[in-house]
Each structure stands twice: as C-alpha cells, then as structure tokens.
C-alpha positions as CSV (number, residue, x, y, z in Angstrom):
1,X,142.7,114.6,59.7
2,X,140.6,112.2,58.3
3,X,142.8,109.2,58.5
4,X,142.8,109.9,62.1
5,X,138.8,109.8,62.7
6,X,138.6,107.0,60.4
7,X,141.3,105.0,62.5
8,X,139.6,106.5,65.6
9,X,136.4,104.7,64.2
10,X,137.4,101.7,63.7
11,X,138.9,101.2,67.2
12,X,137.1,99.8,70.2
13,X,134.8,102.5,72.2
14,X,136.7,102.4,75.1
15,X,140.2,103.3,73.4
16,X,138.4,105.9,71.6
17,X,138.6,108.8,73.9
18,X,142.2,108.1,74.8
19,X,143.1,109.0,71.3
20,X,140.9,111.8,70.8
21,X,142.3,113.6,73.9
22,X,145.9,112.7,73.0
23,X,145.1,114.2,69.5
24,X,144.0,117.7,70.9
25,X,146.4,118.0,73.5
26,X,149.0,117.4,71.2
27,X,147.9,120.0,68.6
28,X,147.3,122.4,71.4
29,X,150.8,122.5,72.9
30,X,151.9,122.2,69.6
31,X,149.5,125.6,68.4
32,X,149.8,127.8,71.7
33,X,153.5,129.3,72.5
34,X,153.9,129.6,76.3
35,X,154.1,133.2,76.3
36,X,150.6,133.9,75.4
37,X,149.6,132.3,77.9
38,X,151.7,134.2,80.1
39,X,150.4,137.3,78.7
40,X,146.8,136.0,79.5
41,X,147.5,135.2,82.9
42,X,148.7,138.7,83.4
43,X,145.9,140.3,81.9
44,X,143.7,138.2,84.7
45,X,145.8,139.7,87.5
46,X,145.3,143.6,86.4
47,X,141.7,142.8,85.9
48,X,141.5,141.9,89.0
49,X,143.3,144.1,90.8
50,X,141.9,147.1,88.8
51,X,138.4,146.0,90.2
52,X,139.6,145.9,94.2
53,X,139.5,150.1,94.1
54,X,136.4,150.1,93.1
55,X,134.4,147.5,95.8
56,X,136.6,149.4,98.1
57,X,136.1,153.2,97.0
58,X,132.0,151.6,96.9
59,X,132.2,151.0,100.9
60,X,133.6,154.6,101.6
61,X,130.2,156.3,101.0
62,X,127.9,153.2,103.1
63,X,130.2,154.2,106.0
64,X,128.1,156.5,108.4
65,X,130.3,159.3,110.5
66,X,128.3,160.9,113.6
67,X,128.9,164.2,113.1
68,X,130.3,165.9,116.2
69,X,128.6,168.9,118.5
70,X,130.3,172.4,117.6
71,X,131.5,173.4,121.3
72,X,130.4,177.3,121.4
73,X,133.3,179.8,121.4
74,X,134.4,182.6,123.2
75,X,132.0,184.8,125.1
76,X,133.0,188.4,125.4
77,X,131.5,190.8,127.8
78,X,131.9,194.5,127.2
79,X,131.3,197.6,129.1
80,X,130.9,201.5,128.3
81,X,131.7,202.8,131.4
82,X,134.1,205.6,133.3
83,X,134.6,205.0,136.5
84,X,137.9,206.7,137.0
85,X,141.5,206.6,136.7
86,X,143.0,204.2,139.4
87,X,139.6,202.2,139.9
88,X,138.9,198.5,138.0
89,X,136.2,196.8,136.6
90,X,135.7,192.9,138.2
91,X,132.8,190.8,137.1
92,X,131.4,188.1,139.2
93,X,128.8,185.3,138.3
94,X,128.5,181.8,137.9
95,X,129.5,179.6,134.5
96,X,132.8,179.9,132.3
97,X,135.2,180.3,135.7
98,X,133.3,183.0,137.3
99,X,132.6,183.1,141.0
100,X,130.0,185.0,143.7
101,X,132.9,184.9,146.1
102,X,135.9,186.5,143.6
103,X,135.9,189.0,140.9
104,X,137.6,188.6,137.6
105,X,139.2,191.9,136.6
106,X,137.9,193.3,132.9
107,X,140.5,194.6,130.6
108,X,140.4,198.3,130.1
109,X,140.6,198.9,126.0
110,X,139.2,203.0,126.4
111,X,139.0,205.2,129.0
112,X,135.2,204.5,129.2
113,X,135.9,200.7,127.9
114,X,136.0,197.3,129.4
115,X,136.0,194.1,128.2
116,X,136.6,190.4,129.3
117,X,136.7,187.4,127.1
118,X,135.3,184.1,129.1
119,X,136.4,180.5,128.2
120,X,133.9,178.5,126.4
121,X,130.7,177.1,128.5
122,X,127.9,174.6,128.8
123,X,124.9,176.8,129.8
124,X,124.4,180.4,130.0
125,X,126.4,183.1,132.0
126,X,125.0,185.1,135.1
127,X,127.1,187.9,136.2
128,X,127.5,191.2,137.9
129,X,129.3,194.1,137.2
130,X,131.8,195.4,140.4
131,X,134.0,198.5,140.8
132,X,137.2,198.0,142.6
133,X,135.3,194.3,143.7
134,X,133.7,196.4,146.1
135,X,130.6,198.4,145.0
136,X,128.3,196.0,142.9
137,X,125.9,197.6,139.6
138,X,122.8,198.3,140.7
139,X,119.6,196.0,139.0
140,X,119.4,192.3,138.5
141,X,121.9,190.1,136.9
142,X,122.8,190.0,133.6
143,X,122.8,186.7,131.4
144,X,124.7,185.9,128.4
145,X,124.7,183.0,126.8
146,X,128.1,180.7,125.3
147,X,129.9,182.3,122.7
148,X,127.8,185.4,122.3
149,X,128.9,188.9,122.3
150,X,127.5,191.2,124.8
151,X,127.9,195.4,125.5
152,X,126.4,196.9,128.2
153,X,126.4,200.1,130.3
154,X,126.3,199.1,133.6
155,X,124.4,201.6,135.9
156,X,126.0,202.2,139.9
C-alpha cells in the first residue's frame, strides 16, 4: 500500500485521482461478494414496505364519519277494553299510515285487549279510538310519540 501512494505522489495532479479511484474500485469489487449486496437491497425493500401499514393505519383515525340519525322504531298502541264478542277496535289519526277518513283495525291479544303496532314516523301520532269504525271514544285525541309504547283505556 505504500508503494502505491508513493507512486500516486509522484505523478502529476491531474492523473492523481484517476488512480486513486481505480485503486478503490478495484479493492471494493474485489472485497464485496454480490450477494451481500443483494441481501442489502432486500433488507431496503421490507423496510420499506413494513413502514407503508403504518402511514396508512395512521390516516384511519384522522378520517371523520358523520354518524347517522337513529330512525325511531315501532310504536305500539294498546288498549284494555271489552267491547264485545263480534265488535272490533279501529284507530284513526294522522302520522305512521293512519287516516281521519279510514280506521285501521287493532289486533285482539285478550278478551279485554287490543293492540296495534304502527310503522316508524317522523313526528308524533294523533289518533282516536273507534268501535266497529262507527262509534268514536269519547274526550280529545290521544298523542303518542315515534317508537314509544302506549296503554290506554279508552272511555265510550
């Protein structure tokens, strides 16, 4: 090695570099194997791709969802009344597919038991109790509102 800076000294400046780079790329070519730098490269690449998860998994949490409005449920009307074997229960009102022209018929569950479950609504329920869709309750209206539960005994 030194014979080789010694020579390198005594040459002219400008052919200096050319043998000091021909000196280390011959001793690195002749030092390295190619498969280590294989390995390197590979080592790179997982790096790499082992950090993509993470940036992504990062944006999931900056991401903002609206949450959506809860849609009330089923309102169910109930009444405790006995008006008589052969005679119905209808219920008219406005809201949920009820109408002041057309009663719904109520499901008997008892002798002295009625009850209707309504589609989910907007606003709030006005209704009216009937007997054959003839004889209306007496009072005001009653008002329930979406998805609630409601028992009454209805007076005629």
């Amino acid at each position: 090695m030194k014979k080789i800076k010694k020579a390198a000294k005594s040459s002219t400046p400008s052919t200096q570099p050319a043998v000091k780079s021909k000196a280390r790329s011959a001793k690195a070519t002749a030092s390295r194997p190619k498969a280590k730098i294989v390995k390197k490269r590979a080592l790179v690449k997982s790096k790499v791709s082992a950090k993509k998860p993470s940036t992504q998994a990062a944006a999931k949490p900056q991401e903002f969802v609206q949450p959506v409005a809860q849609t009330p449920g089923v309102t169910t009307i109930t009444a405790h009344l006995d008006i008589g074997f052969g005679n119905a229960l209808y219920l008219r009102g406005e809201g949920a597919g009820l109408s002041w022209d057309r009663g719904t018929t109520m499901n008997c569950v008892a002798n002295n038991c009625w009850s209707l479950e309504l589609p989910a609504s907007d606003r709030p329920l006005l209704f009216k109790f009937l007997v054959n869709d003839l004889s209306w309750s007496a009072g005001q209206d009653y008002t329930v509102l979406p998805g609630e539960s409601l028992a009454i005994t209805p007076t005629f």
